[in-house]
N, C-alpha and C positions, 0 to 999 in steps of 0.2 A: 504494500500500500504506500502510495505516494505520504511524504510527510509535509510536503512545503507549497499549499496552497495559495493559487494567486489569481484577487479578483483584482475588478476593474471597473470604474465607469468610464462613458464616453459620449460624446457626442458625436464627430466625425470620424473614426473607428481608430484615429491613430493611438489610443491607448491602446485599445486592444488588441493593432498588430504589435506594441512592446511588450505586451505581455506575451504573446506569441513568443516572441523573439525570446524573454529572458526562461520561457518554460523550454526551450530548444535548447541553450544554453547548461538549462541544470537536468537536463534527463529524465531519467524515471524516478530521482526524486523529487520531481513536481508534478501536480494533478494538472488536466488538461484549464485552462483560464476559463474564468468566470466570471461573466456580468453580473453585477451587485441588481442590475435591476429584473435578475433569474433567479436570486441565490438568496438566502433566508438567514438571518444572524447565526443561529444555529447552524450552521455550515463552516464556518471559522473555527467550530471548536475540533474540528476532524484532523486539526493539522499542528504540528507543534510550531510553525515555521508560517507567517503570513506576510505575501510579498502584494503591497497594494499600489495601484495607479490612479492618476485622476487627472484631465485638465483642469485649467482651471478658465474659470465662463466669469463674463461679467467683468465686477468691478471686485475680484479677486474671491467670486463664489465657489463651494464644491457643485458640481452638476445637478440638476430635479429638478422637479417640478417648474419650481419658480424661475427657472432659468429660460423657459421656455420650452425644455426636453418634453417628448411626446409621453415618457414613462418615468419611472422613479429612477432614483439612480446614488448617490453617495449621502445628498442631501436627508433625503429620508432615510437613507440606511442607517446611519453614523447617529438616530435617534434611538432606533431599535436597539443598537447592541447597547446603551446606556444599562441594561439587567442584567448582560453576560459577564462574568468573569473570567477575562482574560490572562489573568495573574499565569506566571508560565511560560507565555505566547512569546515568540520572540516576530517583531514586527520590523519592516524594511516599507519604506515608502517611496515611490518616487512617482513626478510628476511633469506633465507636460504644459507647456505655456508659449507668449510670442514675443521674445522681449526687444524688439525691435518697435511696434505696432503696442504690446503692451507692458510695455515697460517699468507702470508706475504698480502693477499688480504681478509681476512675472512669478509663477505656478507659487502664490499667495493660497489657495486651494490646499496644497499642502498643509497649514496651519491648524485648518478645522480637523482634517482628518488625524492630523499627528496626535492634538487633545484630545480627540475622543478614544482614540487606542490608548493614550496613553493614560486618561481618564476610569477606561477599562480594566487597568491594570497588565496592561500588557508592555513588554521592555521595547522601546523603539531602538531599532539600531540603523546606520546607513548612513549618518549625515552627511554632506557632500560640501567642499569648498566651493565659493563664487566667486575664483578664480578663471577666468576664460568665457565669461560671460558681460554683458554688455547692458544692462538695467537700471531704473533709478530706484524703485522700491520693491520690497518684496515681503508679506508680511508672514514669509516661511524662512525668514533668514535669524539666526539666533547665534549669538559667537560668532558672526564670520563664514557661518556655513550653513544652507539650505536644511532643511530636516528631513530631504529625503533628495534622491535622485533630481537632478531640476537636468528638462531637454526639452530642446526649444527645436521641433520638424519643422518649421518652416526657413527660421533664417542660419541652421548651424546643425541638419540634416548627415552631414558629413560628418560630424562627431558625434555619432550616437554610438553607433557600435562600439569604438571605443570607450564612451562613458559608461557602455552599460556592463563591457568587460571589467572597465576597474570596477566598476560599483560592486560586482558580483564576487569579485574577488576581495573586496574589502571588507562584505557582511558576511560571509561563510564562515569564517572562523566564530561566528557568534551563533549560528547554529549549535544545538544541543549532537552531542555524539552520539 
């Protein structure tokens, strides 16, 4: 049984081709990706290891409803798991944004979802330097460094793969053995 579960919301599917991409990357010890607006809180508990994605919509929102998306999506999820205990879980976030076009919010998105994992009781791990990026605010920047993975497909497409090698290579060791 896979151990390292990974959803996703989206709106224009590029989260969920990196999700694609980082369940290719870790093998058969990841389940195949899951949309948050398929997937039931109660489904995070099946995995010791939760690798989550999100754009970020707006003026620095997680996805749903009110965003305009046609279905639910992190927005309403990230309310549900408020009664799960995630104590245990080891968490990795990362997020897509534009920070050329949106610069003053770049994957800001990240922020909500980080406190409510981490609100859950679950350990976040993964933080990224905002070095190599090009932004003026970002309300997922803490110490220097984004709270999860920050990639930007539209203007720096050509660094993904690479960031999501190092990123990958950076939270593994905080996996449980």
């Amino acid at each position: 049984m896979a151990r390292i579960g990974i959803f996703f919301g989206t709106e224009t599917g590029r989260t969920r081709l990196i999700a694609k991409q980082i369940a290719k990357k870790l093998g058969d010890e990841a389940a195949a990706p899951l949309n948050v607006a398929k997937a039931a809180p109660e489904d995070l508990l099946a995995y010791e290891v939760l690798i989550l994605g999100t754009p970020t919509l707006g003026d620095g929102e997680l996805p749903g409803l009110a965003t305009g998306l046609p279905q639910e999506s992190w927005a309403e999820f990230v309310k549900k798991i408020q009664s799960l205990d995630l104590g245990g879980k080891i968490v990795a976030l990362y997020g897509l944004g534009e920070q050329e076009k949106y610069g003053e919010h770049f994957v800001s998105a990240l922020k909500p979802l980080h406190d409510a994992f981490r609100d859950a009781g679950a350990t976040l791990v993964g933080h990224w330097p905002v070095d190599g990026y090009a932004f003026s605010s970002s309300a997922a920047v803490e110490d220097g460094h984004f709270l999860g993975l920050a990639l930007d497909q539209i203007s720096q497409p050509a660094l993904t793969a690479e960031r999501v090698d190092s990123w990958l290579e950076q939270i593994k060791p905080s996996f449980p053995a």
